[in-house]
N, C-alpha and C positions, 0 to 999 in steps of 0.2 A: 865380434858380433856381426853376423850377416844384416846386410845392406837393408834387405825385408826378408819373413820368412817365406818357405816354399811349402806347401803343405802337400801330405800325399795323396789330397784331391788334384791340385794342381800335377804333381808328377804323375799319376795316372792318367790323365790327359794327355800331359804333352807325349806319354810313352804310346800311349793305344790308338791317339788321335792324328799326330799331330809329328814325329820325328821322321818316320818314314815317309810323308808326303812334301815334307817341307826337302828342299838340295841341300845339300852339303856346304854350298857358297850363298850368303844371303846378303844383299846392300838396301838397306835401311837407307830411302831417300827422302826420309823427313823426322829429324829429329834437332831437339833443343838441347845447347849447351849452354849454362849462363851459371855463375857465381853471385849466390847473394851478396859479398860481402864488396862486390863491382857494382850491384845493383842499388839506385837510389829509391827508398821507400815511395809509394804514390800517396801523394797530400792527401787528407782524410777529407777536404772538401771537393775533391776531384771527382768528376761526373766519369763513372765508370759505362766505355763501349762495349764491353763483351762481357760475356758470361765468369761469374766467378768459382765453378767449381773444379777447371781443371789445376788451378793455383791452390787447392787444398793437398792434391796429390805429394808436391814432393817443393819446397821452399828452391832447392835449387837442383842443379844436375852439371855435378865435374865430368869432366870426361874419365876420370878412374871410374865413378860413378855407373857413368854409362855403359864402359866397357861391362863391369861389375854384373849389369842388369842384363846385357847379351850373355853373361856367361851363367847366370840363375837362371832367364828363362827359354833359353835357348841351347843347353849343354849340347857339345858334340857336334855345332856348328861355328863355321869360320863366317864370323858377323863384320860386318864393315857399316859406314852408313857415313850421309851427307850430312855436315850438320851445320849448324847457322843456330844464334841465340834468340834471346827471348826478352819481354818483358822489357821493350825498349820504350819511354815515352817520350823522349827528345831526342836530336842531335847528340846531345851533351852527354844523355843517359848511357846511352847504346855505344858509346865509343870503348870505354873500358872493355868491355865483354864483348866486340865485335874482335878488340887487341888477342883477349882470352883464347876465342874462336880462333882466328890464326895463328896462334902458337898451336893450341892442339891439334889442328891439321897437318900443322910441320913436327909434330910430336911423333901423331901418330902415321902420319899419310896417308889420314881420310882428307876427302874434298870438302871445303867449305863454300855457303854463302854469304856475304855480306849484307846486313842488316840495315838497309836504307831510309832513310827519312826523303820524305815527298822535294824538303826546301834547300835538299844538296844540290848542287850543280851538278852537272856531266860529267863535268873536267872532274868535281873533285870523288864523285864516285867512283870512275876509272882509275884515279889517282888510291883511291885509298883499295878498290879490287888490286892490282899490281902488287900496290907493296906487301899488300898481306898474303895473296897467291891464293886469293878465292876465283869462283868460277861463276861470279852473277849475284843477283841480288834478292831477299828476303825481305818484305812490309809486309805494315798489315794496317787495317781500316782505323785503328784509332786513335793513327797518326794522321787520319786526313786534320783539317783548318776544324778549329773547336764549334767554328757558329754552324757548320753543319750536322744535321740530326743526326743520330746512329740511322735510322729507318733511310736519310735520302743519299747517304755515302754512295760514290761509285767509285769505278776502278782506277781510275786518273785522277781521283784525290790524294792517292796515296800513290799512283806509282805515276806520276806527272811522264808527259809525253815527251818531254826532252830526254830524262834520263833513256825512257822505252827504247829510243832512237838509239841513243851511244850502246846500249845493250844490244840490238840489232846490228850493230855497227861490229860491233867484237864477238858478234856467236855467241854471248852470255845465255847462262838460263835465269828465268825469271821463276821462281818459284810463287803461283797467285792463288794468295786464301782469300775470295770471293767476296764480297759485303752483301749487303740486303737481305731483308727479309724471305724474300721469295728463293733466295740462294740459286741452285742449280736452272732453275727454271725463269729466273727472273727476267723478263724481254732484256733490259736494261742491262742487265750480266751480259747476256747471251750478243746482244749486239755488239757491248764494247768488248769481248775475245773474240770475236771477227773482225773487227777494229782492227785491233792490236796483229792479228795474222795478215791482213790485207797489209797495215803500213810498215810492219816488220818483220816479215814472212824467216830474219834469220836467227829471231831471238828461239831460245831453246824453252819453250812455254810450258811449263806444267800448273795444270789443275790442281790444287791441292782437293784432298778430301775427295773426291770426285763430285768434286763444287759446293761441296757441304752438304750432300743429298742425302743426310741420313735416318731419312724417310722414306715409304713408296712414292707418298703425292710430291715430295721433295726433287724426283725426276722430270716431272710432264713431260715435253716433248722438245726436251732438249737437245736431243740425239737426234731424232726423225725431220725435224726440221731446221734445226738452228749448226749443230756442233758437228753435224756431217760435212757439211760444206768444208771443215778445217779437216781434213783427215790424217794429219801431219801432229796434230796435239796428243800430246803427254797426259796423264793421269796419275793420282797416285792414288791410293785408299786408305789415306792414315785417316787412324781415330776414325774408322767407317766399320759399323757393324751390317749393315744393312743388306743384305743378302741380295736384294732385288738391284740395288743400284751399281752392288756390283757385278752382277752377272749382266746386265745393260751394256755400262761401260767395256766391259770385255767383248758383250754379244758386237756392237758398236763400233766399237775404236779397234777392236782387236786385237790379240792375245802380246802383238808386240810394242802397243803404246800404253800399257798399262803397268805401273808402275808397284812394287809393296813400299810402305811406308807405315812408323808405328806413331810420332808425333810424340815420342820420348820426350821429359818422364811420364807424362797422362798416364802413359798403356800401361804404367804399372800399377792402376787403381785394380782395385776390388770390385768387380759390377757385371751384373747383367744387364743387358740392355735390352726394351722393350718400347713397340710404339704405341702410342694414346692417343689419340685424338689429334691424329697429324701430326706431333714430334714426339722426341725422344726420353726417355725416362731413363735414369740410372739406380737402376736398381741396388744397396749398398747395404754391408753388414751395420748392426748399428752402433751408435759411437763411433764409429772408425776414421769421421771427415767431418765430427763438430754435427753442427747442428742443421739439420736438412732443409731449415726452412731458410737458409742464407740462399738456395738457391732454388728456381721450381723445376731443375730437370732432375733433383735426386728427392729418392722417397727410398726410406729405410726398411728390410726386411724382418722376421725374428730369427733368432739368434737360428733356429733349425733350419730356415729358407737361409739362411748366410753361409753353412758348412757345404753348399751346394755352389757356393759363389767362385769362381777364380778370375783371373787376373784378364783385364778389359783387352791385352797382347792376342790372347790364347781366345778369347769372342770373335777378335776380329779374322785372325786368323781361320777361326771355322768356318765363319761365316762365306772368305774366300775357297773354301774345302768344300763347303757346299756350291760353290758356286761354277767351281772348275767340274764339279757331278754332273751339276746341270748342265753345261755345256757339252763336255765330256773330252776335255782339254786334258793332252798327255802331257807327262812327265817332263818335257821337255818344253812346252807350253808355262809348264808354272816355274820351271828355271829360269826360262825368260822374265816372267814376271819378279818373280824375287828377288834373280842375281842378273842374267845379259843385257837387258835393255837399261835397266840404269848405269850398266858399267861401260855402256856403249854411250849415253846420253854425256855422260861422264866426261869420258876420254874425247868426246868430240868437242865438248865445249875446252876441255883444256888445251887441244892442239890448236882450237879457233884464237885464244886469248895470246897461248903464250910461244904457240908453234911449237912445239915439242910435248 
């Protein structure tokens, strides 16, 4: 039994859209690998920070798994990708499946990242990047200290400025998914990743998402005032359908610090994506992810707007297809983007860590 089905909506897409503009070589530099049966359940009276409808998608993701979903919806490409797990809410949680992550990288000899908690030391971060043979480290905001609100999280509650330091110190990449509401445009964002480049100009800094701007108003003037001044920053556009933010970040940063990225398993949801009133809507067949009202970014189609629906990979993906039009970025332009600058990001932080 195939992993999920493929339908010949979706393979007309990817045939007519979608195979001949994509290279040959693609490196996926943001994607999740975690085993539920590694993973501790979250207390059902635990005050949830993020959004719950990406965790409808898919309970967990093996690396056979993963491969799996490169080779369904990607045929006839040689897919590689960074990966780093997920769904970590302790220390304690995230050990197992950080273990996981580093055998499948020594499996496969993809690069991983190690999955940090804010209240590890330096020493023992380093201590645990080495032995596992990752290349930098992966958090996320809710792991910052519980008495802070989701709404006033910042960037060094979760990725404390000690660790920042020994990461600068070893040419790690830092992989940063953003907090705050304001996201991309948030002052407070925007100052501490100028922070972060003034006091550690060697850490290898990727933006995730292209700062979570997956809105128009989600941009403001991020780029023209704030994120120019770093012109050395990374970007990637996982889980980004947003057309405008990313033909920005490309017009911006430019064609060689921008990154593809799918944020596996998500991207193998079902959905259109559309915006309303300044965020994002997920458009969804019905029945297919329970009941829509668990979450207010999805609202369910009829069953005839559903046969028009494919896979949230092959959105994003367009969405970057339109984007490179608008520019009018060659063939060699979106190489970079999908395969040479992550495999350059790559190989630099690994000769930084390990010298070879």
């Amino acid at each position: 039994m195939a992993l999920f089905p493929v339908t010949e909506h979706d393979r007309f897409i990817y045939e007519t859209e979608l195979k001949d503009f994509l290279p040959e070589k693609i490196i996926d530099i943001h994607t999740h690998v975690w085993l539920k049966s590694l993973t501790t359940p979250r207390p059902q009276n635990e005050v949830s920070r993020t959004v719950s409808w990406p965790s409808l998608v898919a309970k967990d993701d093996s690396i056979e798994d993963l491969q799996e979903t490169y080779r369904l919806m990607l045929p006839g490409k040689d897919v590689s990708a960074l990966i780093f797990t997920s769904g970590v809410r302790s220390k304690e949680t995230g050990a197992a499946n950080n273990v996981y992550v580093s055998e499948c990288s020594k499996k496969t000899g993809w690069p991983a990242l190690y999955y940090s908690h804010p209240t590890q030391s330096a020493d023992e971060i380093e201590e645990m990047i080495r032995k596992g043979g990752f290349l930098g480290i992966k958090s996320y905001l809710s792991l910052s200290p519980k008495y802070i609100p989701e709404a006033e999280i910042r960037i060094f509650d979760f990725f404390p400025k000690n660790q920042l330091k020994r990461m600068d110190e070893m040419g790690a990449i830092v992989m940063l998914h953003i907090p705050r509401h304001g996201r991309l445009k948030d002052p407070v964002n925007l100052e501490q990743i100028l922070e972060i480049k003034r006091e550690f100009p060697n850490i290898r800094l990727i933006i995730a998402h292209i700062g979570r701007a997956y809105t128009v108003s989600d941009v403001g003037n991020a780029f023209t005032d704030y994120l120019c001044k770093a012109p050395d920053l990374m970007y990637d556009f996982a889980a980004n359908c947003c057309e405008y933010a990313i033909t920005e970040v490309i017009r911006h940063a430019g064609p060689k610090h921008v990154m593809f990225g799918s944020d596996m398993p998500i991207l193998r949801m079902r959905t259109h994506r559309i915006e309303e009133n300044n965020t994002y809507i997920n458009l969804i067949p019905p029945g297919l992810y329970g009941d829509p009202k668990q979450d207010s970014h999805l609202r369910e189609v009829s069953p005839e707007e559903a046969d028009n629906i494919t896979f949230f990979l092959y959105e994003e993906l367009l969405a970057f297809k339109r984007a490179s039009v608008a520019l009018s970025l060659s063939a060699s332009d979106v190489e970079d983007i999908m395969y040479n600058n992550a495999a350059q990001l790559i190989e630099g932080a690994r000769r930084s860590i390990y010298g070879n």
